[in-house]
C-alpha positions in Angstrom: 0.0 0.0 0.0 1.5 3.5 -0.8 1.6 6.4 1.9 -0.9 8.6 -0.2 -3.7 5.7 -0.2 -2.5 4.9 3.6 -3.0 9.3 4.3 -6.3 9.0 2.3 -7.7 6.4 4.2 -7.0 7.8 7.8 -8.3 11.3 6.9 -11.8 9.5 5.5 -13.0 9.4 9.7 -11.7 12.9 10.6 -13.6 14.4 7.2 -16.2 12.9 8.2 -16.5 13.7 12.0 -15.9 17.3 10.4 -18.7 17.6 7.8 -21.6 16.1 11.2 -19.9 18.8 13.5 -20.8 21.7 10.4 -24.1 20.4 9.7 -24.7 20.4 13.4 -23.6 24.1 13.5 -26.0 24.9 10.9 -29.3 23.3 13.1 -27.9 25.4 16.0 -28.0 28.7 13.4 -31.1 27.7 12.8 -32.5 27.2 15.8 -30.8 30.5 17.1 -32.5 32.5 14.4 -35.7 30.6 15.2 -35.2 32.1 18.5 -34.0 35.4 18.0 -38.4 35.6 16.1 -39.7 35.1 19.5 -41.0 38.1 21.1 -40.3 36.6 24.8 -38.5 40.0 26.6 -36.3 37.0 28.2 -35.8 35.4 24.3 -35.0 38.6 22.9 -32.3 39.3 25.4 -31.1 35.7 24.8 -31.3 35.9 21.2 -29.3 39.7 20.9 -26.4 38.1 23.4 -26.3 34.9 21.0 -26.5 37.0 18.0 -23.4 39.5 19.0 -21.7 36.4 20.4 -22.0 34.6 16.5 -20.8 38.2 14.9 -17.8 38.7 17.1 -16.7 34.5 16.4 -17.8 34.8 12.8 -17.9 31.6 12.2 -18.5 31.3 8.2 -15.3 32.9 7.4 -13.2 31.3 9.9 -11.0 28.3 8.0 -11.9 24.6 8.7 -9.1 24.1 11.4 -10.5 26.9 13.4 -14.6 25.9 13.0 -13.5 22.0 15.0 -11.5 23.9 17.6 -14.7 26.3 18.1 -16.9 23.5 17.9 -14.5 21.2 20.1 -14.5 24.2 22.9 -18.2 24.7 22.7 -18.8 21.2 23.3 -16.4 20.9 26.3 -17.8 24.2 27.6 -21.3 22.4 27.1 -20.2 19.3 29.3 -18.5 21.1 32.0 -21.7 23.5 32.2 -23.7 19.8 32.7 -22.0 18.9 35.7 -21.9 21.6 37.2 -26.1 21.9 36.9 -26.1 18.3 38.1 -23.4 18.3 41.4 -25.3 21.5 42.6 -28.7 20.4 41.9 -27.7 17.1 43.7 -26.1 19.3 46.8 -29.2 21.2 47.0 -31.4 18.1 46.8 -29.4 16.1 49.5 -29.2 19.0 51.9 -33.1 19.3 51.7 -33.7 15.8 52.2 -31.6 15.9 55.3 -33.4 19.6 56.5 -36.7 16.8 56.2 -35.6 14.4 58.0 -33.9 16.2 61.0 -37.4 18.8 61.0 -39.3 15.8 62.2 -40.7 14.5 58.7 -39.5 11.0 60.0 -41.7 10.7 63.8 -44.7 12.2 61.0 -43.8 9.0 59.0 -43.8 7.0 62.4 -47.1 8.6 63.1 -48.5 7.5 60.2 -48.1 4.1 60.8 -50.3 1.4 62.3 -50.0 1.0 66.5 -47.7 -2.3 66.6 -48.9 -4.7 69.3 -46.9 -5.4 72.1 -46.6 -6.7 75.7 -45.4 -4.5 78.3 -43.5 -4.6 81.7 -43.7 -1.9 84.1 -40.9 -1.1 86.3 -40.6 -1.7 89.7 -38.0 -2.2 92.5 -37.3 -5.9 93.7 -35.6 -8.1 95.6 -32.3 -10.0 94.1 -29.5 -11.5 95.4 -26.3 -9.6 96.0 -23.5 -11.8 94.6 -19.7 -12.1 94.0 -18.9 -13.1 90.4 -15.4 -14.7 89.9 -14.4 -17.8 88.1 -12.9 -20.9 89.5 -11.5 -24.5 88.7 -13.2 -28.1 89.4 -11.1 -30.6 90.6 -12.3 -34.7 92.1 -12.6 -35.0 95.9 -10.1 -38.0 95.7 -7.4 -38.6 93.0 -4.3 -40.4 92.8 -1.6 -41.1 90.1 -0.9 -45.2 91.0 3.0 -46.2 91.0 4.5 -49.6 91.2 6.2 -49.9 94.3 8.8 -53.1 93.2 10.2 -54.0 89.6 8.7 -56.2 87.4 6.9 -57.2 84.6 2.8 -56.9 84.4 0.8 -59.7 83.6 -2.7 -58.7 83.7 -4.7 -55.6 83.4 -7.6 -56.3 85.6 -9.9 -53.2 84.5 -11.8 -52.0 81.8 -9.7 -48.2 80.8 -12.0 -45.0 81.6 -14.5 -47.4 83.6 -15.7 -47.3 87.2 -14.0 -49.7 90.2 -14.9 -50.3 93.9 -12.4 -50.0 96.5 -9.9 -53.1 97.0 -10.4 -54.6 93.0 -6.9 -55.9 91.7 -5.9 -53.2 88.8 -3.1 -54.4 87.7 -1.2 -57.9 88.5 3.0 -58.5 88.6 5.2 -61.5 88.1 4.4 -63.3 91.5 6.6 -66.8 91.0 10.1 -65.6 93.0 7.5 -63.4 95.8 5.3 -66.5 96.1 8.4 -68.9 96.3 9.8 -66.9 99.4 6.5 -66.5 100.8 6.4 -70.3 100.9 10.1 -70.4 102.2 9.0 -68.3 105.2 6.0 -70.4 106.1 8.1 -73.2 106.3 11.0 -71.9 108.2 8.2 -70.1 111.1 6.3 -73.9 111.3 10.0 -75.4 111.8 10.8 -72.2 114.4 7.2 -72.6 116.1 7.7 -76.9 116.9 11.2 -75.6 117.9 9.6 -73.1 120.3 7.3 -75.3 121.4 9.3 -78.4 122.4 12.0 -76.1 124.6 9.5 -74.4 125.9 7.8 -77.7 127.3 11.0 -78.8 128.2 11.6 -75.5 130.1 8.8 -76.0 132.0 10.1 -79.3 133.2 13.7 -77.5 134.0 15.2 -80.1 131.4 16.2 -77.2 128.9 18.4 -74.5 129.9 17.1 -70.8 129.7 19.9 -70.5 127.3 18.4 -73.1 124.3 14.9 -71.2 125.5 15.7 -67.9 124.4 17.2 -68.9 121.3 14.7 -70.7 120.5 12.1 -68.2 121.3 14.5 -65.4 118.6 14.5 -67.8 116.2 10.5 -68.0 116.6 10.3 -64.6 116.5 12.4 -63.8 113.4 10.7 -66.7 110.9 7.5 -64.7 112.0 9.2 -61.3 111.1 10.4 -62.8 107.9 6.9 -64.6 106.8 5.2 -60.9 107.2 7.9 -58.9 105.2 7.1 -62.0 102.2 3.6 -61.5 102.5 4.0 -57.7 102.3 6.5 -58.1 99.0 3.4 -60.8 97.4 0.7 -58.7 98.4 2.8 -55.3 95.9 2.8 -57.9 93.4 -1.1 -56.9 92.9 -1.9 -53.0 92.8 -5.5 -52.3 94.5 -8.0 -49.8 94.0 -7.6 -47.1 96.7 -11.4 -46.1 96.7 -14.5 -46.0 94.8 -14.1 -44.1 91.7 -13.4 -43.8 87.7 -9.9 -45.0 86.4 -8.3 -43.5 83.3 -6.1 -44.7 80.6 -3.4 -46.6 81.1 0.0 -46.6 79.2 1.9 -50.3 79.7 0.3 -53.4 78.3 0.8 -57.2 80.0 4.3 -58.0 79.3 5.6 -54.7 79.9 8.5 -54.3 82.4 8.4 -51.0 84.5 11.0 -49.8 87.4 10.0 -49.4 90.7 7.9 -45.8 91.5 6.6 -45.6 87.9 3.2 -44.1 87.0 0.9 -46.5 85.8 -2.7 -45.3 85.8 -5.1 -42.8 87.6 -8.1 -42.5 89.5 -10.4 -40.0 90.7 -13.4 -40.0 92.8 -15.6 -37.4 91.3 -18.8 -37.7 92.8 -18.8 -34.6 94.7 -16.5 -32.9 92.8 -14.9 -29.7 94.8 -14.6 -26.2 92.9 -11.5 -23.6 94.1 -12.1 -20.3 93.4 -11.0 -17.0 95.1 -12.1 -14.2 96.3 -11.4 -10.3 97.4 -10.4 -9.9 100.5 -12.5 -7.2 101.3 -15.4 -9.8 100.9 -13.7 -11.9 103.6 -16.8 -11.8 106.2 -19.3 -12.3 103.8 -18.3 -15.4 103.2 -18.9 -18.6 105.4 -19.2 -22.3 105.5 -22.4 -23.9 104.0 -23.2 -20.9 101.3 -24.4 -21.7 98.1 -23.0 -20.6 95.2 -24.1 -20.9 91.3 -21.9 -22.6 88.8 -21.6 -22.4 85.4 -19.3 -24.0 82.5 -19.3 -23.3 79.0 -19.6 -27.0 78.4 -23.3 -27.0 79.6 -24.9 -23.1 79.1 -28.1 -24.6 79.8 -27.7 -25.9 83.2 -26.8 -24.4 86.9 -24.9 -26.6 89.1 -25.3 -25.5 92.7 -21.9 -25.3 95.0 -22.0 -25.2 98.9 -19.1 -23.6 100.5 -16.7 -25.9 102.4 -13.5 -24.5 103.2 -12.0 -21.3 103.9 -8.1 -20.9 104.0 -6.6 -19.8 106.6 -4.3 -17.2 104.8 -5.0 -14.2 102.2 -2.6 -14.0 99.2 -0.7 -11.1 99.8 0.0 -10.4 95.8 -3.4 -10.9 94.4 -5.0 -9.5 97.9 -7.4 -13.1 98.0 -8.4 -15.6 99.8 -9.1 -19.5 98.8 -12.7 -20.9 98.9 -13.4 -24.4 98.4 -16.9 -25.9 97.5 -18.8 -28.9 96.9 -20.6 -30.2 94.2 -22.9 -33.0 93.6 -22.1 -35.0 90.8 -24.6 -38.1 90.6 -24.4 -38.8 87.2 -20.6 -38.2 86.8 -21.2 -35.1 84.2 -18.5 -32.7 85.1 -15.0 -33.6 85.2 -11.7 -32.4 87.1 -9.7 -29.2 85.8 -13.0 -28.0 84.0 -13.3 -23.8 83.8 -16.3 -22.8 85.5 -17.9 -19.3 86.4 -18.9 -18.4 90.0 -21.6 -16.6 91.2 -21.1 -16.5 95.1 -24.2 -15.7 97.0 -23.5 -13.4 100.1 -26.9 -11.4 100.7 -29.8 -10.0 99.3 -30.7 -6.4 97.7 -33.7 -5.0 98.0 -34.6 -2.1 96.4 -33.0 -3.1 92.2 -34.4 -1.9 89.0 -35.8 -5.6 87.9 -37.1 -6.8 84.2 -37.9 -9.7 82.2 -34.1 -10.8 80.7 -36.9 -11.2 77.4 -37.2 -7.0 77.5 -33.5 -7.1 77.0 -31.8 -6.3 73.6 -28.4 -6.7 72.3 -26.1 -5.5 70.1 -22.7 -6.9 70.8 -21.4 -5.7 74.2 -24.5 -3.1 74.4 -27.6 -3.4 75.9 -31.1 -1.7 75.1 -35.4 -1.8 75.9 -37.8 -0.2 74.4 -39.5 2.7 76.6 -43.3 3.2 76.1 -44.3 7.4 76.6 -47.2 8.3 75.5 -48.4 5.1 73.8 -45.0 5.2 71.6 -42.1 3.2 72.0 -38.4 4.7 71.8 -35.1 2.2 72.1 -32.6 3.1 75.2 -29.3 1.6 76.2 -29.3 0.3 79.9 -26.2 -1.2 81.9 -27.6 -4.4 83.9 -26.2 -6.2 86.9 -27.3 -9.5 88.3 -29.1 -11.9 86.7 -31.8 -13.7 88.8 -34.4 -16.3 87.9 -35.4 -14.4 84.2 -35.0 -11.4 85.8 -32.4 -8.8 85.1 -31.3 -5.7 87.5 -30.7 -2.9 85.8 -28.1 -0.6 87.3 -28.4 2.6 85.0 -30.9 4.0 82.3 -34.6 3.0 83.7 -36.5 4.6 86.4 -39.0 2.9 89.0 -42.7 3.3 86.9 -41.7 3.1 83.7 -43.0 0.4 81.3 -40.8 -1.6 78.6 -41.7 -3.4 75.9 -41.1 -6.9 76.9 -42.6 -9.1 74.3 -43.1 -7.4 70.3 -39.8 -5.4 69.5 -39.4 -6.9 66.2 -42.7 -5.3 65.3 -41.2 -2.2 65.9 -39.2 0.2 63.8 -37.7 3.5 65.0 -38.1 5.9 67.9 -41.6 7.2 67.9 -43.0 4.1 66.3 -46.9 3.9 67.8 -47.7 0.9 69.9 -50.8 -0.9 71.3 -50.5 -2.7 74.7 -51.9 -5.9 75.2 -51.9 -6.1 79.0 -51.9 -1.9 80.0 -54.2 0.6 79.2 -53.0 4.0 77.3 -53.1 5.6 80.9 -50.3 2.9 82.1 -52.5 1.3 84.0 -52.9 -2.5 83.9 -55.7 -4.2 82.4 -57.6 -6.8 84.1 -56.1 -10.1 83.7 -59.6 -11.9 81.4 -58.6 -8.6 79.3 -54.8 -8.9 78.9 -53.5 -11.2 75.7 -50.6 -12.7 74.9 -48.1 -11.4 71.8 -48.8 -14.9 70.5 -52.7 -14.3 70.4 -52.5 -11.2 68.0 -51.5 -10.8 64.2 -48.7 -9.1 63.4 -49.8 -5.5 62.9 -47.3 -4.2 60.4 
């Protein structure tokens, strides 16, 4: 291809793009001049500024380069003129929608808006208990690590792993031959030292012995006795005995295995009651006393309350942490909790008798934050509260409700924002309470948005 055909062909777009550009000038003439007719006072203005504006650029007699850079410049000057209407308008339209809503145009919405049912709570001060949260530790009321107390090799395992034995079963059983062997031995030797004994002493008693043969016969006696009980002690470690009633765990060695004297073998742990340690401040040192009862809670059950009483008190306060040592007891029938599991405390020392109380149901959360919903006036408005002690579905509340008022305690997802309208199922719109055939349940009515 040649350079002319190649300048030809790239030119054919831009001639082009040139010759729409001057035809669109000439509509605009014309719809200038069809303006510039129009006997508006505000036309005519329009049309004379247009008109001098078109003699002073001339356009006819300006050359072709010139008419694209006026047309280019109009239609920049054109697009920058559009976004500047629309980011002003848009300004002005956001800043009166906000002037709406913070005037109040959103409680008119709320008004507006069908009463949503709901069941309400009024306030009132009530008795709950006055408690010292901490968090503790359970450990069995018997446990022991069992070691063998000679060398040898095992020969049986008696007991079913992470089962349940009864005080005096045989766990685990040794190599008995060479402890049986010299328990036999010993027998022996104390029947041949007790005819000894025996015979001298009969002959004593006649004065045909002398006092001499007597005693030593009487040693000898006493030393094949000695020796028989020391064999019977080394059979009887042969065999290694359940301490107590309880659960055993898991044990290592299997029959044949040789193990050294004092090695640990297997553990068990008595674990009905199961004790809890926990600690408290010193300063709550006299409120605290044998048989209290304290609530327990673990993570492992979150629907269940295990109930402590207080056993032991040390003796001594921690003088880094400024605590003292309680010890409790817990009934564990059916061998559900475990030693070494976390557990929360609630220590009971007292009672309160004047706290802010609500249904825990009136109670709404948003992460770490707490709110209810406040009826005034027969509408309902959300309000963060701080709460305290949690009692038997109640809650206290320490800070942001007053004695009198009423909550919503059943309904909130029926509601929307502060101001939204309600209807109380089981209060009149003067607070007071409705007689009870009158009063229905949340469950009984329709949803009323």
């Amino acid at each position: 291809m040649k350079f002319n055909d190649f300048k030809q062909m790239a030119l054919k777009p831009l001639v082009l793009v040139g010759a729409l550009l001057k035809k669109g000038w000439r509509y605009i003439s014309k719809a200038l001049s069809s303006i510039q007719k129009s006997d508006h006072p505000y036309i005519v203005v329009l049309g004379k500024q247009f008109k001098a504006l078109g003699k002073k650029i001339n356009f006819q007699k300006q050359s072709v380069r010139k008419q694209y850079a006026i047309l280019g410049l109009g239609i920049l000057v054109g697009f920058v003129a559009l976004w500047v209407v629309v980011r002003i308008g848009g300004l002005v339209l956001f800043s009166t929608c906000s002037y709406v809503l913070e005037s109040g145009s959103s409680q008119s919405f709320a008004r507006r808006l069908k009463p949503a049912s709901v069941e309400a709570y009024k306030v009132a001060p009530g008795t709950i208990s006055k408690r010292i949260q901490t968090v503790g530790r359970l450990r069995p009321s018997e446990i022991v690590t069992l070691k063998s107390e000679i060398p040898g090799r095992i020969t049986e395992i008696l007991f079913k792993q992470g089962g349940n034995v009864k005080k005096g079963d045989i766990l685990i059983q040794f190599d008995d031959a060479d402890a049986k062997a010299d328990f036999k031995d010993a027998e022996a030797r104390l029947a041949q030292a007790t005819a000894d004994f025996n015979r001298i002493s009969e002959l004593r008693s006649r004065n045909i012995e002398s006092g001499k043969k007597f005693d030593e016969a009487k040693a000898a006696f006493a030393v094949s006795e000695a020796k028989l009980l020391g064999a019977k002690a080394r059979l009887d470690k042969t065999q290694i005995r359940a301490p107590f009633d309880g659960a055993i765990g898991i044990m290592e060695q299997s029959p044949g295995t040789y193990v050294q004297q004092g090695q640990e073998l297997v553990t068990v742990v008595e674990n009905n009651p199961m004790k809890v340690d926990f600690r408290i401040p010193e300063k709550n040192l006299h409120d605290v006393g044998g048989g209290q009862a304290a609530e327990i809670k673990l993570d492992g059950f979150p629907d269940q309350i295990f109930t402590a009483t207080v056993e032991a008190i040390d003796s001594k306060v921690d003088h880094q942490s400024h605590s003292i040592a309680v010890r409790g007891t817990i009934p564990n029938p059916q061998g559900l909790l475990r030693g070494g599991l976390f557990t929360n405390v609630s220590l009971i020392i007292g009672e309160k008798g004047d706290a802010i109380l609500i249904p825990e149901s009136a109670l709404e959360r948003e992460g770490e934050m707490e709110f209810v919903w406040v009826i005034k006036n027969n509408k309902a408005s959300r309000r963060r509260v701080l709460t305290g002690t949690k009692e038997n579905n109640k809650v206290e509340i320490v800070a942001g409700l007053n004695s009198g008022e009423i909550v919503v305690m059943a309904g909130q997802m029926r509601l929307g924002s502060d101001g939204h309208p309600v209807r109380m199922l089981n209060f009149n719109e003067d607070g007071t309470e409705k007689p009870k055939e009158e009063q229905k349940k949340i469950d009984d009515v329709q949803d009323d948005e």
